[in-house]
DOTOR-876824 format. One record per residue (C-alpha): chain; x, y, z; residue in three letters. Coordinates in steps of 0.2 Angstrom, whole numbers. Each point is the difference from the previous one (the first is absolute). Layout:
A/X/Y/Z/ALA .
...
***
This chain:
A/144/-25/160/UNK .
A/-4/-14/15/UNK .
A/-3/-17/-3/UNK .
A/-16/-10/8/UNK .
A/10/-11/11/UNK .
A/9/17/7/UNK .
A/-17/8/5/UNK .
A/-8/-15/5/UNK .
A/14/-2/13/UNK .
A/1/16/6/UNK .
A/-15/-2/9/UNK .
A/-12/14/-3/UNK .
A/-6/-6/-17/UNK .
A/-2/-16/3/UNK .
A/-18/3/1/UNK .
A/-2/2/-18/UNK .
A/1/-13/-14/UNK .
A/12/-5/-14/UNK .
A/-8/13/-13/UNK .
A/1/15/12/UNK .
A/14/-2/8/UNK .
A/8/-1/-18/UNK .
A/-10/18/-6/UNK .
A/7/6/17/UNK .
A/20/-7/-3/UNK .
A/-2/11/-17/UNK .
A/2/17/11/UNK .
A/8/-8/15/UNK .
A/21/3/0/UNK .
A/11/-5/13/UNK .
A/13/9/9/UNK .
A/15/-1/9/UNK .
A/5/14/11/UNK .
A/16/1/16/UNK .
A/-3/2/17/UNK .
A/-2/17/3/UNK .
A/-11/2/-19/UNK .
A/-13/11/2/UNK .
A/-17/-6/-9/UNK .
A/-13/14/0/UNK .
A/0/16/11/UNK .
A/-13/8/9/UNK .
A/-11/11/-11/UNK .
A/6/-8/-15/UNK .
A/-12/-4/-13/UNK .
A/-7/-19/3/UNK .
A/1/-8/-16/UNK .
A/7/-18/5/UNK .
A/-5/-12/13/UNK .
A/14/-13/6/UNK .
A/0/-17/7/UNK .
A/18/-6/9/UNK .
A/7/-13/-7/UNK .
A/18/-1/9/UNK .
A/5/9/14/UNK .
A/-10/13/11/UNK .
A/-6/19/-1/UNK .
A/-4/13/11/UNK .
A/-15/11/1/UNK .
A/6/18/7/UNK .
A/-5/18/3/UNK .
A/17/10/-8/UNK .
A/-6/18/-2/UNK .
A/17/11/-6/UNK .
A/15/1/8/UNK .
A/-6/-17/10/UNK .
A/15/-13/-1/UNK .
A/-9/-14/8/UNK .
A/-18/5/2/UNK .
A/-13/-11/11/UNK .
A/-2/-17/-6/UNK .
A/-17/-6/2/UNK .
A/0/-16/-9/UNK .
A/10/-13/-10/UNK .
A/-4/-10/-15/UNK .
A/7/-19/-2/UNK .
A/-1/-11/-15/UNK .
A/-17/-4/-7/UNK .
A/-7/19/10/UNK .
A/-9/12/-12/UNK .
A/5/19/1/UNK .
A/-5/16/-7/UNK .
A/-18/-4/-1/UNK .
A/-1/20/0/UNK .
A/0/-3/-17/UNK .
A/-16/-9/-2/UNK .
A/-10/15/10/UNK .
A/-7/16/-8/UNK .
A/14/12/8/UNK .
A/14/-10/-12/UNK .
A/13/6/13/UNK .
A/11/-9/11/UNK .
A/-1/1/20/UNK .
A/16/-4/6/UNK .
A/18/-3/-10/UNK .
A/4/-18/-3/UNK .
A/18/-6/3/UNK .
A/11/-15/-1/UNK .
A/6/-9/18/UNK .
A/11/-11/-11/UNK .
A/3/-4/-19/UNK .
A/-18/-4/-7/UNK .
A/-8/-7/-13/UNK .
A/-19/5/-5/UNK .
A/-14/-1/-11/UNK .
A/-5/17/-8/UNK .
A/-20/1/-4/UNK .
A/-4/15/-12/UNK .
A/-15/5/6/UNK .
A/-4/11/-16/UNK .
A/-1/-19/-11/UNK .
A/-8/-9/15/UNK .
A/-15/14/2/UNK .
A/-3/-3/-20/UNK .
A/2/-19/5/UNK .
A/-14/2/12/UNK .
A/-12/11/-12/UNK .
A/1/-14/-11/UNK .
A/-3/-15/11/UNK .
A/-8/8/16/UNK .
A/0/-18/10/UNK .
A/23/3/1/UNK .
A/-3/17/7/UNK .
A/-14/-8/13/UNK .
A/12/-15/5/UNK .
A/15/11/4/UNK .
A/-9/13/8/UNK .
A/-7/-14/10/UNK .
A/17/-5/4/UNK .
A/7/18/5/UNK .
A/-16/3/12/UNK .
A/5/-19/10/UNK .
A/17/7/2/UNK .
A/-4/15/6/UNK .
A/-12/-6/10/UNK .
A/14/-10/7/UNK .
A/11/14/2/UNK .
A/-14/10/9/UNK .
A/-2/-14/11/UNK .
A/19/0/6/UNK .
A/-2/17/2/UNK .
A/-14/1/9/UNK .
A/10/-15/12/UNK .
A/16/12/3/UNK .
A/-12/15/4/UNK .
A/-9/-10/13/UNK .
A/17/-7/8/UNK .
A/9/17/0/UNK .
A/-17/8/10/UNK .
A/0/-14/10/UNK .
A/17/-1/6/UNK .
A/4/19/-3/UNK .
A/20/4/2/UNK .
A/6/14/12/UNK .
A/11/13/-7/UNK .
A/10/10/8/UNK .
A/12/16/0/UNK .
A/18/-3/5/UNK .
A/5/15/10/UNK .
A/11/13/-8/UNK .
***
């Protein structure tokens, strides 16, 4: 169980009011996992969504045998992950692991959907929030395409 204050200050529910945010801290857990903790992998079932609280995650593709896959994103405190589990296809895109020891806020997404059934306007307000920060996130991406076509980088082959 989470408290109010701990999901008010991590940022992402702070959208919501005193009464939700306490129905929400009822399936919410914390947890603490070491630098190198792996959170979810790719193709798991999305069951849980997470909010960093302490220290910082990265976003990776790891297909087997991979020891260090292709790190396409990171996660600081008060970032939202694994939204995967608020789509229809319940399954985890990337694997999720931990840059350092880190703290984070565990949704259960089987309680919140059951939450939201209830009381449509809490599903309405977060959904609102995960669009403005994936918009945000499209945005930044759309920033880094443009600069790497703009300034593209020449490779090439050493001989031998």
């Amino acid at each position: 169980m989470t408290t109010v204050e701990e999901l008010r200050s991590s940022g992402f529910f702070n959208v919501l009011g005193e009464a939700d945010l306490q129905m929400i801290g009822g399936f919410t857990e914390k947890r603490v996992l070491q630098k190198g903790g792996i959170i979810y992998r790719h193709g798991d079932p999305a069951c849980k969504f997470y909010v960093v609280t302490r220290g910082m995650v990265s976003l990776r593709e790891l297909r087997p045998g991979d020891t260090v896959g292709i790190a396409f994103e990171t996660r600081m405190p008060g970032e939202v992950f694994g939204v995967a589990s608020l789509m229809p296809s319940k399954q985890y895109t990337l694997t999720a692991v931990c840059q350092e020891d880190t703290e984070l806020l565990e949704v259960d997404v089987g309680r919140l959907e059951e939450l939201i059934q209830a009381n449509p306007l809490i599903g309405y307000v977060l959904m609102k929030e995960v669009a403005r920060i994936y918009f945000e996130r499209y945005k930044l991406c759309k920033r880094q395409l443009y600069e790497m076509v703009k300034t593209p980088t020449l490779i090439t082959a050493l001989p031998g």
